[in-house]
N, C-alpha and C positions, 0 to 999 in steps of 0.2 A: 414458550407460549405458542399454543396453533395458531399459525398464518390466518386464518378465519375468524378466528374469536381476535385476532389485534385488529386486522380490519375493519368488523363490525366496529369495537372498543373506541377505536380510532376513528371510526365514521361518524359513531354516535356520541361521541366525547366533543367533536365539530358540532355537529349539529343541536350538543345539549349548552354551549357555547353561546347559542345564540345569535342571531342578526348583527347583533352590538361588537362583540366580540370578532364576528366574521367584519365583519367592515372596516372594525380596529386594523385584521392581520390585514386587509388589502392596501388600507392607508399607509401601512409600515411597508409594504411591498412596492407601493409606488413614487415612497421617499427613496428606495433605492432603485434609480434607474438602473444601473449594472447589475446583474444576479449572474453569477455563474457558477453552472452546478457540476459537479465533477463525479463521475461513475468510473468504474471499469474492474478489472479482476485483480493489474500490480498497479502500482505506482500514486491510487489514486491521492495518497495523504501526499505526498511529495510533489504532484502535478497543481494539489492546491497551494500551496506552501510558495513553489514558483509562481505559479498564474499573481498568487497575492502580492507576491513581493516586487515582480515587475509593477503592477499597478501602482502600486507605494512611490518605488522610485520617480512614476509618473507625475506625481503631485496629489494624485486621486486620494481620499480620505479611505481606506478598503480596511473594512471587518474582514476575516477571514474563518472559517472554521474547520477544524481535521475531526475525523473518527479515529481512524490510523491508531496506530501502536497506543496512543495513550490520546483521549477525544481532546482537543487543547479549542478556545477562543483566542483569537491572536486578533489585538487590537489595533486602531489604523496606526499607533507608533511603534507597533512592532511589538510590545509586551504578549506574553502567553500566560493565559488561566486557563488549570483543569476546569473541566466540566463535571461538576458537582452528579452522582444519578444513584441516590439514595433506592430509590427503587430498579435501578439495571434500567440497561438500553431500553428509550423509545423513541419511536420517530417523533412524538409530540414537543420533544426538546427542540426540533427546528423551530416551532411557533415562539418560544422564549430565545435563542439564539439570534430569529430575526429582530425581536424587539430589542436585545441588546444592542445590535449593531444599531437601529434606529436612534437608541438614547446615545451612540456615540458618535452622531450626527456622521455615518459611514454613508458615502457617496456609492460605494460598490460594495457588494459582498461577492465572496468566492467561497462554496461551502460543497462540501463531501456529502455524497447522498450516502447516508447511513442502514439502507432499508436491504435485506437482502432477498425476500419473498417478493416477487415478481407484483403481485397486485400491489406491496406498499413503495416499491419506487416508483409505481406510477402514480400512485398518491402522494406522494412527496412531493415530486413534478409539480402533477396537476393541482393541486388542492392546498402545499404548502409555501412551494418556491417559483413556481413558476419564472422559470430562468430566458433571459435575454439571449444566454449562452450555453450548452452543454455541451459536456466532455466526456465520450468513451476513452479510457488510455486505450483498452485491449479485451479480449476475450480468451480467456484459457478454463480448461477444464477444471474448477473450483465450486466448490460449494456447492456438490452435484444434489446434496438430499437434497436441498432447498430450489435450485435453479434447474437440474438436472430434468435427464437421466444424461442428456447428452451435453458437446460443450456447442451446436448449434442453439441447444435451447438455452444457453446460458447468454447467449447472444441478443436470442428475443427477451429475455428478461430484463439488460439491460438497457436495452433499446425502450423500455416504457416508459423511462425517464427523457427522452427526445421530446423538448418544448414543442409547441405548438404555435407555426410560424417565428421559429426560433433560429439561433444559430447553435449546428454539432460540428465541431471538430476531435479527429477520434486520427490515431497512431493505429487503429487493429488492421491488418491487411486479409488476414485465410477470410475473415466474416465480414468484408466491404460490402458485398453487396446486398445480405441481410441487413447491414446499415442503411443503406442508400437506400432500399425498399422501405424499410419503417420510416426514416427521413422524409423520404416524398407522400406516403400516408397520411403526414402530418403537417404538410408544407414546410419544412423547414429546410433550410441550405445546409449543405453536409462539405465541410472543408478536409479532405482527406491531409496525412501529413504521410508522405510517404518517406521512401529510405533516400531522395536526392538531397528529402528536406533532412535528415538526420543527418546525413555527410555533411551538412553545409556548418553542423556543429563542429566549430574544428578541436584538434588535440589539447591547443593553445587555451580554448575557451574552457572545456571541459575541467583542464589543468588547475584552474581560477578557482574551483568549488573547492572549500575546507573537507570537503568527503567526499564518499565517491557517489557520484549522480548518474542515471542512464542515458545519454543523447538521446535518447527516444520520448524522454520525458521532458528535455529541456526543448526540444524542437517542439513541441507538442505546446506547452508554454509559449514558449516565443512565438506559433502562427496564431494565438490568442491577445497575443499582448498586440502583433503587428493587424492585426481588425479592429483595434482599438485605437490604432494610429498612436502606439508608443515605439519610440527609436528604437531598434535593436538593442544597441552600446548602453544605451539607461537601465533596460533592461535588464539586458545580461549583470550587469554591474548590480543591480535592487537583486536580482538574483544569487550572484556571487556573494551577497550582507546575510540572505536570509537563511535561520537558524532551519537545522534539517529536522527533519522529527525523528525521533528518539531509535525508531527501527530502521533510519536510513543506514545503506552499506559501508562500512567503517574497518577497518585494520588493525592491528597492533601488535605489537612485537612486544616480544619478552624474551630476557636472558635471562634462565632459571638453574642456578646450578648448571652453568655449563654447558648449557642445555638451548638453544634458540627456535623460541617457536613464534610463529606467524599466525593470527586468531582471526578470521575474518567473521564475522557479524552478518548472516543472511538468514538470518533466522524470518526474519520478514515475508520474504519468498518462501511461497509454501505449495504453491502448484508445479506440476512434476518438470513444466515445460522452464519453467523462469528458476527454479532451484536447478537445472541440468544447467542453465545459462551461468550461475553464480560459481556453479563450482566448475565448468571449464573455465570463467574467467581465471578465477585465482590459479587453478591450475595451468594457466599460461604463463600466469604474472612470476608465478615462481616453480619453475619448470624443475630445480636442480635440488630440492629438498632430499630428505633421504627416507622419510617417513610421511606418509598423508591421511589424518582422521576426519572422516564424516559425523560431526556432531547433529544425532537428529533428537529435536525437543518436539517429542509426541503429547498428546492430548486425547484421552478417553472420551471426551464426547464431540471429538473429528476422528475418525474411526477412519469413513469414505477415504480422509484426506494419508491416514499414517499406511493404507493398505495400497492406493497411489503411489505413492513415493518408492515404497516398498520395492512394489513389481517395475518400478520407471526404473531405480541407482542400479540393477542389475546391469544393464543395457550400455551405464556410463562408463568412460573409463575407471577402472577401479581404486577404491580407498585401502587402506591396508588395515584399517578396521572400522568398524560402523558401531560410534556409540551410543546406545539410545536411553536418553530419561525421559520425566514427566510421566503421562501416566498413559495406561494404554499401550507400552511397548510392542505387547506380543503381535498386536494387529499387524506392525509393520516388522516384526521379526519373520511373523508365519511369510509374509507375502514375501519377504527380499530370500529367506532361503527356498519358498518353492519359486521363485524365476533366477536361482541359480547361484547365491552369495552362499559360501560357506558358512557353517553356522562357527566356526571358531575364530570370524572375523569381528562375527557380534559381539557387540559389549553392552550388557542388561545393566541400569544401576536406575532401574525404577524406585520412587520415593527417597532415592537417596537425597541428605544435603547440596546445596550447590559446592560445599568445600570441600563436601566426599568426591563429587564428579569435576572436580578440579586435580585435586591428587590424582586417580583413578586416570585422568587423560593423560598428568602429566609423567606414571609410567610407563604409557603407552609410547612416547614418545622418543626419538632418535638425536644424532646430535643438532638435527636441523629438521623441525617437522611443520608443517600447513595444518591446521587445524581450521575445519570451513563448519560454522552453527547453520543449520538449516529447519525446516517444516513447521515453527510456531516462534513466533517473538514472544507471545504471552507466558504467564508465571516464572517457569525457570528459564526460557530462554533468554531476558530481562535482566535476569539477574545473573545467569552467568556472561554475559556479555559485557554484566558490567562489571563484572568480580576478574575478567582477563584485563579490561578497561583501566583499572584501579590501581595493576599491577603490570603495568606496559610500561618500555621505556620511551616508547616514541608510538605514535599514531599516522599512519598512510594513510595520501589522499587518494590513490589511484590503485589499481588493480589489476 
């Protein structure tokens, strides 16, 4: 739908709401003293997920809500319900999210700004959540039709969700000080977390997650929960209980015939900067394979995103083939062989099943191979993660 006509739709859907109704959502916004709204380009379902779950450990009664890989309500005991959207994403689903947490008599809420056209996170902000707290994790080059042309402007667009006399704490470092300007715009305090604060995540701690988590992400958490005057250790610990959301980075191993492959799960990361981070991780973690495939799950209507990735994996250390499903392959086929990838690396298995490009990888493979999903968690990426998932003998928490 044009950004303009939601706007409008969205403007006047408020306004055809009425006085009664607008008075309704401010009394529901005022029952929850805490609001904290979570933005940025990675991590943001997982930054909510933490923030909520230290809360919990607090005693605090906290509603939470994810967009992320699958939009979930997580209730203040911790239960998770999909979010019903008979009609596909709207931002107007915040106005019913808030009121649920209200009837769940939620002390706090911690909710995932879900808007990605620049004028409707500022309407979310302003007009829906009006947050206590906001949270940039980061800014990276995504979602450029919409936020773009560049990844400065992806900056200003995220920044329009910066409350108003609020509190932002934000992990981005290249675009601080486009934070700090929008920040001070709007009076609100800007708590940077920089990388002493990530160090101070130690190995030990990190260790403690049932999967694998970003210290950037849990430090980011943690200088939230500790302006809330929650202990570290409560924290960490309501952290280490809370379920990860569905596209968090996960592991598995299989023995197939003879065969040991290692599948990591990064299908989540989809911008060129944070997919180049996931796959040198693994690529450290298991330095002595004999084989290494790049599974990329493309999507025809991210185009910008498969033509990205495309032209960035040239540049990385190399895979020993690049397999690409889902739809729209060729965008990121044309791009990776004109910045330099042979084209008899590529592996086409557009509209295949997920059990064809399960076979299909598992010829490709050596007596010991790294298998890293990257650029779409949605449709197949989902499902082939969960199809390696299903068939693992064991599950890594680390990386």
């Amino acid at each position: 739908m044009d950004g303009n006509v939601l706007l409008l739709g969205t403007t006047g859907l408020l306004a055809a709401l009425g006085t009664i109704e607008a008075q309704a959502h401010r009394r529901r916004l005022a029952s929850l003293p805490l609001r904290v709204h979570v933005n940025g380009t990675r991590g943001k379902s997982s930054v909510t997920r933490l923030i909520a779950a230290g809360l919990r450990a607090s005693g605090r009664r906290t509603f939470a809500k994810t967009t992320g890989t699958l939009a979930r309500m997580i209730l203040p005991d911790g239960r998770e319900y999909p979010i019903d959207r008979p009609r596909g994403a709207n931002v107007i689903e915040q106005i019913r999210v808030i009121e649920r947490a209200t009837q769940c008599a939620a002390e706090a809420l911690v909710i995932e700004c879900m808007a990605l056209q620049p004028h409707l996170q500022w309407l979310c902000e302003a007009k829906l959540v009006r947050a206590t707290h906001a949270v940039i994790t980061n800014v990276r080059a995504d979602h450029l039709e919409v936020m773009g042309p560049t990844e400065e402007d992806v900056g200003w667009a995220l920044a329009g969700m910066i409350p108003k006399r609020g509190k932002l704490f934000t992990a981005e470092r290249r675009h601080l000080g486009l934070l700090r300007r929008a920040a001070a715009s709007r009076r609100a305090l800007i708590t940077p977390v920089g990388p002493n604060d990530v160090a101070a995540v130690t190995h030990n701690e990190m260790q403690s997650f049932a999967y694998v988590e970003h210290p950037e992400n849990v430090a980011l958490a943690l200088a939230v929960c500790d302006d809330l005057g929650i202990d570290r250790q409560m924290a960490l610990e309501g952290m280490w209980s809370a379920q990860p959301d569905p596209g968090a980075l996960t592991v598995h191993e299989l023995d197939f015939f003879g065969h040991h492959v290692t599948f990591v799960n990064g299908f989540a990361a989809n911008d060129p900067e944070s997919t180049e981070h996931i796959w040198n991780l693994a690529r450290d973690r298991y330095p002595f394979v004999e084989r290494r495939l790049l599974v990329v799950n493309c999507r025809g209507d991210r185009a910008e995103r498969s033509e990205q990735l495309g032209s960035a994996c040239a540049a990385w250390e190399a895979a020993d083939h690049y397999v690409l499903m889902g739809s729209g392959t060729a965008v990121f086929a044309r791009a990776a062989a004109a910045a330099g990838i042979e084209e008899c690396q590529l592996v086409a298995l557009e509209d295949q099943r997920v059990e064809e490009i399960f076979e299909t990888i598992i010829e490709l493979v050596g007596h010991s191979t790294l298998v890293v999903g990257i650029g779409n968690i949605g449709g197949q990426g989902m499902d082939l993660a969960r199809y390696f998932r299903n068939r693992s003998t064991s599950v890594g928490v680390t990386v």
